[in-house]
C-alpha positions as CSV (number, residue, x, y, z in Angstrom):
1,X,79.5,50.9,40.9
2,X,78.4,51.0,44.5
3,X,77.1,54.0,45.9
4,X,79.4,56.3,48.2
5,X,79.1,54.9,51.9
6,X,78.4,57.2,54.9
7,X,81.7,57.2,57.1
8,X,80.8,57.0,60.6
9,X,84.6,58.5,61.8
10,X,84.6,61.2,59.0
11,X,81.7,63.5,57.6
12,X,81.1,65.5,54.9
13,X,83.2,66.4,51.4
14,X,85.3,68.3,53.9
15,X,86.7,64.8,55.4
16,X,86.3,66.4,58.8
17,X,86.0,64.0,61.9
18,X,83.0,63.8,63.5
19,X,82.6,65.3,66.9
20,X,81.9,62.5,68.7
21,X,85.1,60.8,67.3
22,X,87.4,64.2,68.4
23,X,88.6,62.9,71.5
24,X,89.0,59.3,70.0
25,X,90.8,60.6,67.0
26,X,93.2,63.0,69.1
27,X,94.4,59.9,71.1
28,X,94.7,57.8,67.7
29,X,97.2,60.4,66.4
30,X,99.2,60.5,69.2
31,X,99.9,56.3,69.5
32,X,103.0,55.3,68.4
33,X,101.8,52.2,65.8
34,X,104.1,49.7,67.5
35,X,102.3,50.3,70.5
36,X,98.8,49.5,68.5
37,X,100.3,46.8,66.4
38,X,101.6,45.1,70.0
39,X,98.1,45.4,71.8
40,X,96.7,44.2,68.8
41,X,98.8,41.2,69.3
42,X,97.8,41.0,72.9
43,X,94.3,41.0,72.3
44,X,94.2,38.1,69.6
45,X,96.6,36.0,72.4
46,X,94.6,36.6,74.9
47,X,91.0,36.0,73.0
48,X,92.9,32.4,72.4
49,X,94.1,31.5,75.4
50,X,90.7,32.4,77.0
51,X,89.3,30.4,74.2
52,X,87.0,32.9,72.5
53,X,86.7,31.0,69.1
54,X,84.0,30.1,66.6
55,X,83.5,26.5,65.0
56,X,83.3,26.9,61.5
57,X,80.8,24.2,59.8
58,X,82.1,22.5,57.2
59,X,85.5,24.0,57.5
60,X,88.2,21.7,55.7
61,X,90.6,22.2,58.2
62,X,87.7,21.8,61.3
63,X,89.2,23.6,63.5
64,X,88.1,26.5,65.3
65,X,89.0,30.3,64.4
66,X,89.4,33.4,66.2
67,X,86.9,35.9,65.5
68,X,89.5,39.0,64.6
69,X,88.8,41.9,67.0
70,X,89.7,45.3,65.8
71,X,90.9,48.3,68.6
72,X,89.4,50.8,66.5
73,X,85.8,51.0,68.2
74,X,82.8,52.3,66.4
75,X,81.2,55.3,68.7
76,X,77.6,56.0,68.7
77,X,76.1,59.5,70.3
78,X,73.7,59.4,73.0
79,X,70.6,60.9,70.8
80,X,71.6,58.7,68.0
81,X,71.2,55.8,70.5
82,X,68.2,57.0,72.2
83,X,66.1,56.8,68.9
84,X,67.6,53.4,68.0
85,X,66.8,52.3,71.0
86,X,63.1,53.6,71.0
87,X,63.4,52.1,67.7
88,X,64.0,48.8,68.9
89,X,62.0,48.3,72.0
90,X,58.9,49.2,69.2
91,X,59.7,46.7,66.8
92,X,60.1,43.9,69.7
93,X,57.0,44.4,71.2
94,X,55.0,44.0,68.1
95,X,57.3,40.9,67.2
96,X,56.1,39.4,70.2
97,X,52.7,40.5,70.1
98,X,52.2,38.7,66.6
99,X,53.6,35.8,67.7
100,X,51.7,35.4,70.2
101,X,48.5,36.7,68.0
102,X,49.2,33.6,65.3
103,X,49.2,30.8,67.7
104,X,45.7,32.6,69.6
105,X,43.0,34.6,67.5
106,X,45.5,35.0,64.3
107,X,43.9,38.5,63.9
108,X,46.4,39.7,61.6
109,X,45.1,37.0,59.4
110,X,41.2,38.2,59.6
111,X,42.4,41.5,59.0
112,X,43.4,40.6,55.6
113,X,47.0,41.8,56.3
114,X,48.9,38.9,56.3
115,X,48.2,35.9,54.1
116,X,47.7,32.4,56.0
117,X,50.0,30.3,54.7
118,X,52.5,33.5,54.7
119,X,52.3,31.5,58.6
120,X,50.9,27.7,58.7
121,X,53.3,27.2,55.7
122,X,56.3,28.6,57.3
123,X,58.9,26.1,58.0
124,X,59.1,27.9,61.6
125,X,55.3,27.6,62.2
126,X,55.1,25.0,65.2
127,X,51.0,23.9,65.2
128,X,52.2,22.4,69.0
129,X,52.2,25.7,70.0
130,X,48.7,26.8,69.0
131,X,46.2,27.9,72.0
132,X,49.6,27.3,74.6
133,X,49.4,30.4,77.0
134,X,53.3,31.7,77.8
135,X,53.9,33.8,81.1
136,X,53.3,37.6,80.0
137,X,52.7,36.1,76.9
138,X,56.3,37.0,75.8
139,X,57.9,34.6,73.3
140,X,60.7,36.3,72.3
141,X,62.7,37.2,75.5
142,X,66.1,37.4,73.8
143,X,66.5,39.8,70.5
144,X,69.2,40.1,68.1
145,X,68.1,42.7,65.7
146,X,70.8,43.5,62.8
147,X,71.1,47.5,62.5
148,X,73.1,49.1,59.2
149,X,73.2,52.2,58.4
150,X,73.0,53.9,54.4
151,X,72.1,56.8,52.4
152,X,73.4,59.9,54.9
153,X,73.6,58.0,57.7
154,X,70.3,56.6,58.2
155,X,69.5,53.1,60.1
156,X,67.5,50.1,58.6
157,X,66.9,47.0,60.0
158,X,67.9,44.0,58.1
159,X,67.0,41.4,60.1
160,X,65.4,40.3,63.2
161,X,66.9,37.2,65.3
162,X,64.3,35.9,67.4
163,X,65.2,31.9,67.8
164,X,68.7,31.8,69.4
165,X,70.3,35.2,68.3
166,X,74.1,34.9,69.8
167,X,77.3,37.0,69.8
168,X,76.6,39.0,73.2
169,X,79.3,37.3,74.9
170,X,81.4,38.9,72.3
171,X,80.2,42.6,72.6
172,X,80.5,42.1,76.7
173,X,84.5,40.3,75.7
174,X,85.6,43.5,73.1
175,X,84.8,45.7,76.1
176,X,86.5,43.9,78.4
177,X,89.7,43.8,76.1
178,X,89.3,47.6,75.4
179,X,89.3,48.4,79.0
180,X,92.6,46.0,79.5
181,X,94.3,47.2,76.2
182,X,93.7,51.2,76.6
183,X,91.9,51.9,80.1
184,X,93.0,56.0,79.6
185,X,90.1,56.2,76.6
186,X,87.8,55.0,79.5
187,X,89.0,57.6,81.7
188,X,88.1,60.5,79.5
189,X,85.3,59.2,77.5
190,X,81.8,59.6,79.5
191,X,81.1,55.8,77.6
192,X,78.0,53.5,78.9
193,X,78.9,50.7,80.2
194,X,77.5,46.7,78.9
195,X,78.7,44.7,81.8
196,X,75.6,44.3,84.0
197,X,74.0,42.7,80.5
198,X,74.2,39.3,82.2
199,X,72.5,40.3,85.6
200,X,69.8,42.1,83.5
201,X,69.4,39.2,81.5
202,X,69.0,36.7,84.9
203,X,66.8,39.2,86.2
204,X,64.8,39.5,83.0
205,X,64.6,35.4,83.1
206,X,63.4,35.2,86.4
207,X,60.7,37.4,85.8
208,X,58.9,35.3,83.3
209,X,59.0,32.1,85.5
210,X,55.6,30.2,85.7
211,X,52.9,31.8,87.7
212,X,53.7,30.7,91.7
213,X,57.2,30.8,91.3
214,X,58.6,32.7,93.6
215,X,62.6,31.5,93.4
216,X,63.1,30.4,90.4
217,X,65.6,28.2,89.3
218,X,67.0,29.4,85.8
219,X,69.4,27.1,83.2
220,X,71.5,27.2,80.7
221,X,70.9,24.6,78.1
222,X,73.0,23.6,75.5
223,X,73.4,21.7,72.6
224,X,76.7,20.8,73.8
225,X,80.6,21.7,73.2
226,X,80.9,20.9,69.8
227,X,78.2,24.1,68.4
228,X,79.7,26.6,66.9
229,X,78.6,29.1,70.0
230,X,79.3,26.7,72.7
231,X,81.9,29.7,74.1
232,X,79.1,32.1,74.8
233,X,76.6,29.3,76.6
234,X,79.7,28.1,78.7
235,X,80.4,32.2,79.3
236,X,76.7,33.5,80.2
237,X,75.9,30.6,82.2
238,X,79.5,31.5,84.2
239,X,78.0,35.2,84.2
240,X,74.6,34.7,85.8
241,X,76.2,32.5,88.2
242,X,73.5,29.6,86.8
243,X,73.9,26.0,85.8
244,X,74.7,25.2,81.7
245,X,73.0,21.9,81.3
246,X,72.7,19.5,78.5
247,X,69.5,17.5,77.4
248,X,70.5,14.5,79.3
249,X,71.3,16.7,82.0
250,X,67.7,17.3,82.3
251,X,64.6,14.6,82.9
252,X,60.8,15.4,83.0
253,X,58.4,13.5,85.4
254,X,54.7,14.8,86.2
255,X,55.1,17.4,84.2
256,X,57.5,19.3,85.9
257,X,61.2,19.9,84.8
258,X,64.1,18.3,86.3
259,X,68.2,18.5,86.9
260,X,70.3,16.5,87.7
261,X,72.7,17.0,90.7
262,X,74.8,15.4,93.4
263,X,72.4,15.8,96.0
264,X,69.3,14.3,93.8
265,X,67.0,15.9,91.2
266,X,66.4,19.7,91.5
267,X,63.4,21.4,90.1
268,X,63.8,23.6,87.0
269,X,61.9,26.8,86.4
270,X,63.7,28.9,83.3
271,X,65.3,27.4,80.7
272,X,67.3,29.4,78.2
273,X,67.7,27.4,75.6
274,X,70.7,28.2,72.7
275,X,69.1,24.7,70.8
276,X,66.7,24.6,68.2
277,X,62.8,24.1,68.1
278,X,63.0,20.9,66.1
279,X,66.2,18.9,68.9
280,X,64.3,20.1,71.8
281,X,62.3,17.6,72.4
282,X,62.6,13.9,70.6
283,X,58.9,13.0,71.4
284,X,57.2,15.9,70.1
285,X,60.0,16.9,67.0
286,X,62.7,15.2,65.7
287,X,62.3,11.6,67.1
288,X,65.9,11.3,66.8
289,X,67.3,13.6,68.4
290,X,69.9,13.3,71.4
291,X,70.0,16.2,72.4
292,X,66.6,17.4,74.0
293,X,64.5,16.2,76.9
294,X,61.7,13.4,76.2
295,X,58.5,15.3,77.6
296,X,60.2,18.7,77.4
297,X,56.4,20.1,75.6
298,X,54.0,18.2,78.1
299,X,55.9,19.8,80.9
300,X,55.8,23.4,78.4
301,X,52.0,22.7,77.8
302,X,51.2,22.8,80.9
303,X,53.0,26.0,82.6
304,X,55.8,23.8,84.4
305,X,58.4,25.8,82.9
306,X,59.4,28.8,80.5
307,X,61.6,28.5,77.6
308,X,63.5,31.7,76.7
309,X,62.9,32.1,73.4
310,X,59.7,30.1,73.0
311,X,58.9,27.4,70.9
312,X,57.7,28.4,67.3
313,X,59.6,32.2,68.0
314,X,61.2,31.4,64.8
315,X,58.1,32.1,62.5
316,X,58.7,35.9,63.3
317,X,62.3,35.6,62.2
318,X,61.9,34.2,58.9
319,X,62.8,36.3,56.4
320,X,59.8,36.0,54.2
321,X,58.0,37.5,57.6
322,X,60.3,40.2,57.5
323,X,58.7,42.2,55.0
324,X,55.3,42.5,57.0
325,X,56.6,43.8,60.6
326,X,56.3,47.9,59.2
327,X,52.3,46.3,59.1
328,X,52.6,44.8,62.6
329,X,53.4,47.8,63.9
330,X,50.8,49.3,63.2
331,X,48.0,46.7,63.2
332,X,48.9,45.7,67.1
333,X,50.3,49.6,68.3
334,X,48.5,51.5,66.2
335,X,51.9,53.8,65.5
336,X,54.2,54.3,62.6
337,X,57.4,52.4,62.9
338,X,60.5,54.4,64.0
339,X,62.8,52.1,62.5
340,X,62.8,51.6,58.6
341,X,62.8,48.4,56.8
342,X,65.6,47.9,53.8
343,X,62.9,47.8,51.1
344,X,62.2,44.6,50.0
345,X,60.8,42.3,46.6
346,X,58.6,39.2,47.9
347,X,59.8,36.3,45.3
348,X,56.7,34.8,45.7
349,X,55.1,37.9,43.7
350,X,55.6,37.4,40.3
351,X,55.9,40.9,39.7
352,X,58.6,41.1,42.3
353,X,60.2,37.7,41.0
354,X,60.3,39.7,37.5
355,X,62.2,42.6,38.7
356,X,64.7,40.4,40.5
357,X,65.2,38.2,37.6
358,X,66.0,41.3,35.3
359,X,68.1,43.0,38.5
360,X,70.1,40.0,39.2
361,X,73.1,42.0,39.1
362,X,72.1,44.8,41.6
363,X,70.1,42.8,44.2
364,X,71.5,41.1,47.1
365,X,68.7,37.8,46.9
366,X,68.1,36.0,50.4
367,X,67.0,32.6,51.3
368,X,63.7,33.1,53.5
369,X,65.1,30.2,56.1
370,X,68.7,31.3,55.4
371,X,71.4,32.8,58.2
372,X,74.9,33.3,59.1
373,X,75.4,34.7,55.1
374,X,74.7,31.6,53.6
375,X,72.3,30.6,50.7
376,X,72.7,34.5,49.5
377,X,73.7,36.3,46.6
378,X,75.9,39.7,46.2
379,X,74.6,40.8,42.5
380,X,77.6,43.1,42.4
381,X,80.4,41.1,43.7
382,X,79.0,38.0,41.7
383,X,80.3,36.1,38.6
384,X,78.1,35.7,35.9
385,X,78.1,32.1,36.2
386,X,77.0,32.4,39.9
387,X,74.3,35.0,38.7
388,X,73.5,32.1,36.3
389,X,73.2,29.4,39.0
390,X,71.5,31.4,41.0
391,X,68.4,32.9,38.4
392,X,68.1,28.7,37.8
393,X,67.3,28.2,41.8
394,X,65.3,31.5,42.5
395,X,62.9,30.5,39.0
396,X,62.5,26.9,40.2
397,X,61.8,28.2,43.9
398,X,60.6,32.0,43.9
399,X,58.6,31.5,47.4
400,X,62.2,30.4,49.0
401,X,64.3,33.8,48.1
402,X,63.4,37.7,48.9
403,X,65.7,40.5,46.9
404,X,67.2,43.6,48.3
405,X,69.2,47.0,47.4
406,X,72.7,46.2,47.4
407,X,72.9,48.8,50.4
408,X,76.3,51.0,51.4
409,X,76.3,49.8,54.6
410,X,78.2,52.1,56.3
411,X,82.1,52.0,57.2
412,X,84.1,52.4,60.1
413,X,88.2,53.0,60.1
414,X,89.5,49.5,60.8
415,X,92.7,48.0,61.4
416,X,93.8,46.4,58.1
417,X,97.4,45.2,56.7
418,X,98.0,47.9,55.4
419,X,97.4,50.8,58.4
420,X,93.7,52.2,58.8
421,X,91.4,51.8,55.8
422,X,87.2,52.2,56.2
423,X,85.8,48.8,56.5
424,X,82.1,48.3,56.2
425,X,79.8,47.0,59.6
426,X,76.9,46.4,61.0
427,X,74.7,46.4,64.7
428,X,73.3,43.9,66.7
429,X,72.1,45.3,69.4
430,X,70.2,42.8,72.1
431,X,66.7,43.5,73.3
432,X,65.6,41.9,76.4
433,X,61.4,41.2,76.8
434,X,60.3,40.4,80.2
435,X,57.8,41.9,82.8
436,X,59.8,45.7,80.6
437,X,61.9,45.9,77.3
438,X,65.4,46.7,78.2
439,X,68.5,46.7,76.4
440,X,72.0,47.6,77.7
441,X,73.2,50.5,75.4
442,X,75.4,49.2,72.8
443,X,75.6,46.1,70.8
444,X,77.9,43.7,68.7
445,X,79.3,45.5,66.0
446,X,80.4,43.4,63.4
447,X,83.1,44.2,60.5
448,X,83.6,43.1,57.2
449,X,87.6,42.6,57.0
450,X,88.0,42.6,53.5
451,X,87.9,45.3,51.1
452,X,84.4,45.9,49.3
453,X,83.3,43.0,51.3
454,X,79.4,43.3,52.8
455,X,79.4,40.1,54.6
456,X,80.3,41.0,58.3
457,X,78.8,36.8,59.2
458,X,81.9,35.6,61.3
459,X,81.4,32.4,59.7
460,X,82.5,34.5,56.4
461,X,85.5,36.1,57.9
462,X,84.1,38.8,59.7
463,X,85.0,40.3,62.9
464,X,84.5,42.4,65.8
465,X,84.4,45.8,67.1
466,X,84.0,47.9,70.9
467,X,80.5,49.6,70.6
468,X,80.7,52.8,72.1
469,X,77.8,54.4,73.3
470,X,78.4,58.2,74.6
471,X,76.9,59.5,77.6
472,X,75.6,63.3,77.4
């Protein structure tokens, strides 16, 4: 039996509201539900007609889904923000730091804290990127780190996302819907707004151009419209008011980075790229790839142009990595971290493969290279048989898997079938690294729609929520 879950509306054996939720909840009881069942509808026509869908992978029907959005939106208070957020910018800057201390002086390793081949065996390590020097050596400029919330309302970290972290265009979207659907909760809420995230994000680009540029010219690059996120490249390329370019948009001669345009090739400075490492570039990675630029890491190599997030970012992602940023922190800030781990059992150990193997049933088990809520195992929620198939795997490859607390993530009172019903979610907020750490204050919350479900992945049938954050 699970744990009780803290209830971010409603505190306390008493069931009271919370007082940040008082003004929310007084409005909630006074809707009519046909007027909340019709904007409901409103919001999911809209969403499609706009186009604001997610590809599915191996979907039998391929088609693309909505990503449910739910009106009920989950409100954070201003001091409870201001330590996440302290939180955050912390745990970023030491990310970054490492990564850029593994392909340099790899002191973490001389220190003894970090095994080697923890790294040079990573699938994520990229030895092309060893000794490259990267403007204000930041390698991670875009962060997606997943927030939840257990025990009495404390926050962990479960994950970093450090290669192409997305769903920002759908935290900047649920606002935007919110402020259509109900603008009266905007007129007495003191909420913080997300909408300049795509003018901090340009500005934060533009700041790590390569040394001498003084006007840089900034990309989009995509893999193309048939990726599951193509929507959000499309939409922040729109936002910045910048060009969303494909490989074979893009050519590299002398070095130097070019795009294609009507009137003749035009230099390139900044690329965000929302590709992976090994597509970027088919003379360096995958040969046959069709999707990068041929000389994309000569033209990287030598300063020509910055790639937002880096090459090799990945390696700090990983979740076999995960375990060790609590040590990173302190190692490279000398501080103790202000944001918590989930504690976590290191396959690879056999004393930690021998607890998971007896705790099967408890533990939520994780591929290292794993994401979107794939490759995992629920103990709880899983069959026997799956348990089965899944001790066979983690025995014949204990180096690929890490084990978890099945946490209580926390709930929020979603819109379900049935009327309002708790729902659990999570947090991604997005942490920019440029010349500063910045973040606009909120995030993608994301909601597990089923009952007892703890998967919020959209590509497992989660959705969306507003993320409030209150202003003192």
């Amino acid at each position: 039996m699970m744990a009780a879950y803290f209830n971010e509306m409603v505190g306390g054996e008493s069931g009271q509201v919370r007082e940040h939720y008082h003004a929310f909840d007084a409005w909630l009881q006074r809707q009519p539900p046909e007027r909340i069942e019709r904007k409901r509808a409103e919001a999911d026509l809209t969403f499609r007609r706009v186009g604001i869908t997610f590809a599915v992978y191996g979907d039998g029907a391929g088609t693309e889904r909505l990503i449910p959005f739910d009106t009920i939106p989950r409100i954070i208070p201003a001091h409870e923000w201001t330590a996440l957020q302290a939180g955050l910018a912390q745990r970023v800057q030491a990310l970054n730091m490492f990564v850029h201390d593994i392909y340099h002086d790899q002191n973490i390793i001389k220190a003894g804290i970090m095994p080697a081949q923890q790294i040079v065996q990573n699938a994520q390590y990229r030895p092309e990127m060893q000794g490259i020097s990267v403007p204000s050596d930041i390698y991670a400029h875009i962060a997606g780190v997943d927030i939840v919330r257990a025990g009495q309302g404390e926050f962990y970290v479960l994950e970093d996302n450090l290669r192409v972290p997305s769903g920002v265009s759908y935290m900047l979207e649920d606002r935007k819907m919110m402020m259509r659907l109900f603008p009266e909760l905007f007129a007495h809420h003191r909420i913080a707004p997300v909408e300049h995230y795509p003018d901090m994000l340009l500005e934060n680009l533009r700041s790590v151009a390569p040394t001498g540029v003084n006007d840089p010219t900034v990309v989009v690059m995509t893999p193309g419209m048939y990726n599951s996120a193509y929507f959000e490249h499309a939409f922040l390329a729109q936002q910045m008011g910048v060009e969303l370019v494909e490989g074979k948009d893009l050519f590299v001669d002398a070095d130097q980075v070019w795009m294609r345009t009507i009137r003749g090739p035009k230099r390139v400075d900044v690329i965000y790229r929302r590709l992976d490492d090994d597509f970027l570039d088919p003379l360096a990675f995958r040969p046959d790839s069709s999707l990068g630029v041929p000389g994309l890491l000569s033209a990287y190599r030598a300063g020509r142009v910055t790639l937002a997030n880096a090459i090799g970012t990945g390696v700090a992602d990983d979740k076999s990595i995960y375990p060790f940023v609590p040590d990173m922190i302190k190692f490279y800030l000398s501080e103790q971290p202000l944001l918590n781990n989930v504690p976590t059992w290191q396959c690879r150990k056999p004393d930690d493969l021998s607890y998971t193997l007896a705790n099967l049933d408890k533990l939520v088990v994780k591929e290292v290279h794993g994401a979107g809520g794939y490759g995992m195992l629920i103990g709880p929620a899983a069959s026997k048989q799956q348990i089965e198939d899944f001790r066979r795997r983690l025995i014949a490859k204990p180096e690929g898997y890490i084990a978890q607390p099945t946490l209580a993530l926390s709930a929020c009172p979603t819109y379900v079938e049935n009327g309002i019903a708790p729902r659990h979610i999570d947090l991604r907020p997005f942490v920019l690294s440029g010349k500063t750490i910045s973040m606009v204050p909120g995030g993608l919350t994301r909601v597990a729609l089923q009952e007892g479900s703890l998967v919020v992945n959209s590509s497992q049938g989660g959705g969306t929520k507003d993320t409030w954050i209150l202003e003192e």
